[in-house]
Structure formats: structure tokens, C-alpha cells
C-alpha positions, 0 to 999 in steps of 0.5 A: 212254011207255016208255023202249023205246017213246022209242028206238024213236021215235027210231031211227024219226026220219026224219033218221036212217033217211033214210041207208037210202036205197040210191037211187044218185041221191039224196044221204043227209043222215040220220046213219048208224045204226051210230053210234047203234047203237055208242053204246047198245051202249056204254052198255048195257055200261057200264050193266050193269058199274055195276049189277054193280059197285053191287051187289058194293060198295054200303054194308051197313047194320050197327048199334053201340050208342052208349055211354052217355057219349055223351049230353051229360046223361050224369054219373058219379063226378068224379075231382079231379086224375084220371089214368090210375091213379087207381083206386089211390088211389080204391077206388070206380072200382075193378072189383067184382072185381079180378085180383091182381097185374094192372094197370088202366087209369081212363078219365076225361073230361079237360075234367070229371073224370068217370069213364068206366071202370077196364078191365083192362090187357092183359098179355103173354098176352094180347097174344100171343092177339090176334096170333095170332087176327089172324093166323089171320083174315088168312089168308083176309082176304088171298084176297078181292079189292078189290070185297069190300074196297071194300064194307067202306070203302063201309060204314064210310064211309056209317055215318061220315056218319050218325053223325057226331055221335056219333063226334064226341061220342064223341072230345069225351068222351074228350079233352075237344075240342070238336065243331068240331075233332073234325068237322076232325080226325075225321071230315073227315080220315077220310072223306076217306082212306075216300074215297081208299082206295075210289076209288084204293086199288085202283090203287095196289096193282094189278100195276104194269108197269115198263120194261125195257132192250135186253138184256131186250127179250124180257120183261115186268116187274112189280111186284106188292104182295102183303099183308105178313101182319100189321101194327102200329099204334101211335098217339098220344091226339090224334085217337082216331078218325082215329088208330085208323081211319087204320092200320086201314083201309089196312092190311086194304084191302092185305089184312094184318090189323091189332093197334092199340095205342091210347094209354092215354088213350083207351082207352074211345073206341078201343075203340068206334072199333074194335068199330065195324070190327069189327063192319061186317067181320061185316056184310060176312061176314068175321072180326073177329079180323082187327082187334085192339086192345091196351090196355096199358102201355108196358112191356107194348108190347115183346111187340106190337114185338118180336112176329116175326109183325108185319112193321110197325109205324107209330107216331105220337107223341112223338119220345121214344117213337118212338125206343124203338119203332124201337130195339125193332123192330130185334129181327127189324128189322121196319120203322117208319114214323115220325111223331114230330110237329113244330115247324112253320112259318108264314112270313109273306112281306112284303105278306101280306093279314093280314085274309085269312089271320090267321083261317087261322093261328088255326086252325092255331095253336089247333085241337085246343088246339094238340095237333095234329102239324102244328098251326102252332108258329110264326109267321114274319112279316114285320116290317112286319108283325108290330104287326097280326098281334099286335093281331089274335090279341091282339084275339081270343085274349083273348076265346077260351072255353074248356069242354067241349060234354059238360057242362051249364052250372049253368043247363042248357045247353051253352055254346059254347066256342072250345077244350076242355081238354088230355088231362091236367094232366102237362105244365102246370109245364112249360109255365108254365116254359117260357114264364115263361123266354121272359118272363124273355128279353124275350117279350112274353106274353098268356095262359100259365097253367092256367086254372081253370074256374068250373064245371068245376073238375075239367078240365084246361084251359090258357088260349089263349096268344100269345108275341111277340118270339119270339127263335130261341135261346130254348128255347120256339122250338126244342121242340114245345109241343103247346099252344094257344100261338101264337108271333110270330117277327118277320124282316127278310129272307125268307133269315132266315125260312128259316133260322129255319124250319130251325133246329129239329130237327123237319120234318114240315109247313109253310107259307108265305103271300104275295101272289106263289104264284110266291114263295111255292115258292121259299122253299117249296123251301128248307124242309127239310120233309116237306109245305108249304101255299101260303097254306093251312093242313094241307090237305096231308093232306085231299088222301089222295093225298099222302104224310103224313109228315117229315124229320130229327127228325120220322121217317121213311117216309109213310103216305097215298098210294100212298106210304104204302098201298104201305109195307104191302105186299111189292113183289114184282118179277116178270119174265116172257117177253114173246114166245116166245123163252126166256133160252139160255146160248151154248156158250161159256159152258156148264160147264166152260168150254172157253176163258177167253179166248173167255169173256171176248171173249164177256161182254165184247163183250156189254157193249160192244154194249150200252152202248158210245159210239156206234154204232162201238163198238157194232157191234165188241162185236155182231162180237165176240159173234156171233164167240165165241158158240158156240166 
């Protein structure tokens, strides 16, 4: 039996066609057909709107060849102590042929040492090249409408989820983390935002209504969220897939066009991560030019900040940079959100469950080697306390492997690791030094040394550190490590952990942990902060609702959210008569005026009936204008 065949059978059911009886006599017990009747119809409309809009946003499958370094078995030229030059001490990474007096990037496996690629760096020509096709692609990208926009997050997010071990793989081969932090801070974070934009990024930037006084009674008022044109996104070497797709994707989800300026770490991952847009935008029938990457050096970066095509610039790095991007921008003062990174806290309020939340604050400490901007720089606890919460990190930290999931062991087989390496050796004389001074002042320090691989002697890696007794005034308490160092900060009184929380210069996130949630949004309230987690760790900005970002030294304006989607737009105010009357200037106060002193009666009373205390003295202004208005 058919469904037609179902519905008929039940439209036939006596109890309902028992409502038809028009016998006066007899009293009707059956449901009146006019309800279901409404209800099918309902459902019909409903059924055809969800068929038209599947068919209209409904993924497209499109396909990118997966590069080579990606397969784990995968070898090529160990680089010792590589960097980003090293092709100007070692010939054999070299291009064939090399342009004179141009500058290259070498793209190398942190955790092995192994050479990915020497590409040629973009210099001010080119730079200017690529603005100006995305420009061009953006002037028909900002005429298509959220559906089509949707069917290209639908797109990439489907192909994201399919291939989510590659793009893992991927970001592993060019920073050296591990599978399970590039899963948390890759693809989780950006399906997430993919999710957010399809679902609620249209509302967002919709016309937005807005209220209005007496005195414009008659009108309508609106907000409207036109496209910038063409934005900036310039992005830290942490999180290459996520940092690149994040801007990418808000920003032609609001209709503008997009130049990405990867750090030069990472160029050979982002440069796949953005070939895949891309590429999805030529499956979906739109341009690829709309998307462009630059890769250059800093000092090439001027004509991408200073570019007076781009309306906007976000920035996501070392407060250092930061300040030179914002300063730069001030040249056709094109605005910047800034997300500088920070020194955040975990308060540990008194009767806290250790057990419970101890494996939390490990992976807020050492996910991503600690090279994470809301990773958790220190540990507030409570001195009751404080002995077990370092006997558990200590009774786990020491035992925490470190490697890469890219390289084959001696034996043939990938070890599990616990943390890869660090992007690169620059920063290790420092940290050394920074934590042996933190020794020489009383810490007490487990780990804190470059720790050489027994098979991988070629990456950079850092042993998983913990530094206890941490006094406020030492040095390792005030600036980001963007370590894998967990750092032990006993108190005695919560109004004590609160003004440590805020001593530093930074305030992009923080948390607060403790038996009473009640408790935990006060001291919460108090800290000086751009987000906070009650007993959690970072979900702030799984949840793409929320605004992402700081206060004081960690930046300024958001990206995520309405908040952060709305900041690539023109917020266009639009006011417009609501009924049929029209704004007419009274005689008094036409041009030439003909008296001063009616004029002034006039516009005065106005304000009077308008705004003035009480009902008396709103009636004297109303007297006043309707007196003076045509004289």
C-alpha cells in the first residue's frame, strides 16, 4: 500500500468522516476534517520548501589531490638544524632554476627535519596581482545570495569530514603536532564554525529592524550589512588549517573576497588548505580568484597592509607583529581586529575535585605543545590544594612521549606519542633561560630542557615541563611561553587569585573551576578577560556563536559570532517611511526665515513635547509648536 493509498484510508476512518453528519439530532463525535486537511497542506509546503532548499544547498562532491608528504611512509632530504632559509647554506633544496635577486621560502617537517619544498616568495608585484584578481572575482561574488553561499560551506564542510585524516595529516607534516591535537584544534574547531555559518550566518547579516522614538513615529529603520569588498587575513603558524579556513570562510560567506597571508612556516600546508576552497568555489560555479594566498616575508607584507583596496585586515599572532600591523594599517586607517594571544588563567577554587578536573587542565596546558593562544599559562590553586595537583601532573608529565605520527620507528611502526614537536628550535635558549631564572628564585622545576629524540635527531622538540612554587613577580609568570609548561601558582584567598589572574598584560581567556557554579561567575566577573570557561577548558569557541577574542594587551575587536561575521560588513543604517505620511519643513522654519523668535519658540517647544518631565510640560511645548508652526 502506497502512502496516497495510507491517506486516503485514513481520511475515510469513520471517526473522522463521522463529523459530516449534518443530522441535526445527532451529536458528531468524529474530528473535523478541516484540521487534518490544514495539517497536510502545512506539511506539503513545508515538504516542498525542504526539497527546494536541499536541492539549492546540498554539498557538491569535488575532489583535490592529496600531496604526497602526507603518507606517513613518505621520505625526502633531512635538513639538521632546518629553517626557513636553509636553502642558502644547502644548494640541494635549491629550485633547478632560481630567479636572481628573488627570495625563497624552505618548507620543512619540524618534528623530522625533512624537506617539503623551496617555493619562490611573493614580492610586491605580485602581491598587487593578486588583490586585484580578487577584486575583480568579488564583484560578482558579492551579488550571489546566502543559498549559493551555503552550498559552498555545505561543500566543504562534507569534503572536511571525509577527509579528515588527511587534512590532519597534513597540518601534522607541516607543524609537527600530533593526530589528536590537530582533530581538537582543526577540524573540530572548523567544522564547528562551517556548521555555525550555514545554519545561523545568514541571520546574522540579514536586515536587522531597529527601534525608533516619537518623533519618528512614522518610519522604519534598518540596519543592512553590505560586503566591505575585499578583506585581509593575516595568521599565525599554530593551527594552519583553522587559521586559514576561519578568515576565509566568514569572509566570502559576507560576500567580500579574501587575501590570506599565511605565516611562512606553513606555507606548503596552506597552500593546499586554500587550493581546496578553491577549488570547491569552481565546483560550485564561481571564481577562484575570489581566495588568494600570499607567501612572503615580513617585509614584503606592507604592500598587502597598506594596500587601499583592503577594507580589513584580522591578525592573529605575537602581540610584537600585532603592533606593527596595526600601525601599518593606519595608512588608509583600514581597521584590525586583533588577536595577540595571551597569559591565561585556571583558578582553582577551594574543594575543587582534583581528579575530575586535573585531566582537563593537562590538556589545556600541553594540547598543541602548549602552542596554543588560549592554551592555559597558569595554574591557580588553591593551597590546600596545591601538593596533589602537582603530584598528578608530575605522576603523568614525566611519563608523556614525545614524537611525530609522520615518521616510521626503526622498527617500522608509528609510535603513539602524547606531544609532537615545536615549529622550530628559535625560541629554546630562551625558554631554557627563562625557566632556569625561575629556578634560581625558588620554583621548583620538572622537565625544562630541549629534549633530544633518540630517532628523530633532526626535530625540534621540547620536554613536557611543570614549574611549581610559581611566584607572581617572576618573569616566567608575566610573559607567554607558548610552551608545553604547565606553571603551579599556589593562593590563600580567592581576592588573591583574582588579582594574580590580572596581573599580567594579557586578556584573551580564562577559567575558573570549583564545586559551586554560583561561585565560580563571581570570581569569573571579576577577571579582566575576553572569555571564561566554568569548569571547562577553551569550549568558549567550539560554541561559534560566541564572539572570539580579548582585552588589554591580547587586542581588540572579535572574530566569531554575529560579532565577529558583522565586523567584515558595512553596517549601512536605512531609515524609510512606514506609513504614508512624508517629513514636511513648517513655514516657520522654511528659508528665509521670517522671524527668529517664532523659529526659536517652534524648535524649542518641539523638544519640550517631546522630551520634557511630565505630562504638563509636554502639553506647554505641543501648545507652543501648533501656535508657531505656520507663522
Amino acid at each position: 500500500m502506497n502512502i496516497m493509498d495510507q491517506l486516503i484510508d485514513f481520511m475515510n476512518n469513520p471517526r473522522l468522516t463521522s463529523s459530516l453528519n449534518r443530522d441535526p439530532d445527532v451529536v458528531s463525535s468524529g474530528l473535523d476534517p478541516k484540521y487534518p486537511l490544514t495539517l497536510f497542506l502545512a506539511l506539503g509546503i513545508w515538504l516542498v520548501y525542504d526539497r527546494y532548499q536541499k536541492a539549492h544547498t546540498s554539498p557538491l562532491p569535488f575532489e583535490v589531490t592529496p600531496p604526497k608528504a602526507a603518507d606517513p611512509e613518505w621520505t625526502s632530504l633531512p635538513i639538521p638544524n632546518a629553517n626557513i632559509e636553509s636553502h642558502l647554506t644547502n644548494e640541494e633544496i635549491m629550485p633547478p632554476v632560481a630567479l636572481p635577486g628573488r627570495r625563497y621560502i624552505t618548507s620543512f617537517d619540524p618534528a623530522t627535519g625533512l624537506h617539503l619544498q623551496t617555493v619562490l616568495a611573493d614580492d610586491e608585484d605580485l602581491i598587487e596581482s593578486k588583490i586585484a584578481r580578487a577584486a575583480k572575482a568579488q564583484k560578482y561574488w558579492k551579488t550571489t545570495t546566502y543559498t549559493q553561499r551555503r552550498r559552498v560551506m555545505s561543500s566543504l564542510l562534507k569534503w572536511l569530514v571525509d577527509n579528515q585524516e588527511l587534512c590532519a595529516q597534513v597540518a601534522c607534516r607541516d607543524t609537527g603536532k600530533t593526530l589528536l591535537d590537530a582533530s581538537f584544534g582543526e577540524i573540530l574547531t572548523t567544522c564547528s564554525k562551517l556548521e555555525w555559518l550555514i545554519n545561523r550566518g545568514e541571520k546574522a547579516l540579514k536586515p536587522e529592524k531597529r527601534g525608533t522614538n516619537m518623533m519618528m513615529f512614522y518610519k522604519k529603520s534598518e540596519v543592512h550589512y553590505e560586503p566591505l569588498g575585499l578583506v585581509a587575513g593575516v595568521v599565525s603558524w599554530n593551527y594552519p588549517l583553522h587559521n586559514s579556513w576561519s578568515p576565509i570562510i566568514a569572509s566570502i560567506f559576507a560576500g567580500n573576497g579574501i587575501i590570506l597571508k599565511c605565516s611562512e612556516n606553513v606555507v606548503w600546508s596552506t597552500s593546499w588548505f586554500v587550493e581546496i576552497i578553491q577549488q570547491c568555489l569552481v565546483t560550485c560555479g564561481h571564481d577562484p580568484e575570489l581566495v588568494q594566498l600570499v607567501c612572503c616575508y615580513p617585509e614584503q607584507a606592507n604592500a598587502l597592509i597598506q594596500s587601499p583596496r583592503i577594507k580589513h585586515i584580522t591578525f592573529i599572532g605575537s602581540d610584537t607583529v600585532g603592533r606593527k600591523v596595526a600601525m601599518a594599517a593606519t595608512k588608509h586607517l583600514t581597521p584590525v581586529t586583533l588577536e595577540l594571544g595571551g597569559k591565561d588563567p585556571a583558578i582553582i577554587l577551594p574543594k575543587a575535585n582534583i581528579e575530575a578536573i586535573a585531566p582537563l587542565l593537562m590538556r589545556g596546558v600541553y594540547q598543541n605543545m602548549g602552542q596554543n593562544c588560549i592554551g592555559i599559562e597558569r595554574i591557580l590553586v588553591h593551597s590546600s590544594l596545591y601538593d596533589e595537583l602537582f603530584e598528578y601532573f608530575e605522576s603523568r608529565v614525566t611519563r608523556m612521549r614525545v614524537g611525530s605520527v609522520m615518521a616510521m620507528s626503526p622498527e617500522g611502526y608509528i609510535s603513539t606519542v602524547d606531544g609532537g614537536a615545536m615549529i622550530n628550535g628559535d625560541r629554546f635558549a630562551g625558554l631554557e633561560k627563562v625557566l632556569h631564572d625561575a629556578e634560581e628564585a625558588g620554583a621548583h622545576i620538572v622537565g625544562g630542557k630541549t629534549y633530544n629524540h633518540v630517532y628523530l635527531e633532526n626535530g625540534y622538540y621540547f620536554a613536557p615541563t611543570i614549574v611549581g612554587n610559581v611566584d607572581p613577580e617572576m618573569e616566567i609568570a608575566k610573559q607567554e611561553v607558548f610552551a608545553p609548561i604547565a606553571l603551579l601558582m599556589p593562593y590563600d584567598r580567592i581576592e588573591e587569585a583574582v588579582t594574580i589572574a590580572n596581573s599580567t598584560k594579557y586578556g584573551l581567556g580564562a577559567s575558573v573551576w570549583g564545586p559551586d557554579q554560583d561561585l565560580c561567575l563571581k570570581v569569573a566577573k571579576n577577571l579582566e578577560c575576553g572569555m571564561v570557561s566554568l569548569n571547562d577548558f577553551g569550549v568558549f569557541y567550539i560554541n561559534q556563536d560566541l564572539p572570539f577574542g580579548g582585552a588589554k594587551g591580547s587586542g581588540y575587536g572579535r572574530f566569531g559570532g554575529p560579532e565577529g561575521l558583522r565586523s567584515l560588513t558595512n553596517p549601512k543604517s536605512v531609515i524609510m517611511d512606514r506609513f504614508w505620511i512624508n517629513t514636511s519643513v513648517p513655514t516657520v522654519l522654511h528659508y528665509p526665515l521670517r522671524s527668529l523668535t517664532n523659529s526659536w519658540t517652534f524648535v524649542s517647544g518641539l523638544v519640550e513635547f517631546l522630551y520634557g518631565y511630565g505630562w504638563r510640560s509636554r502639553l506647554s511645548g505641543l501648545s507652543r509648536v501648533i501656535k508657531t508652526a505656520n507663522k
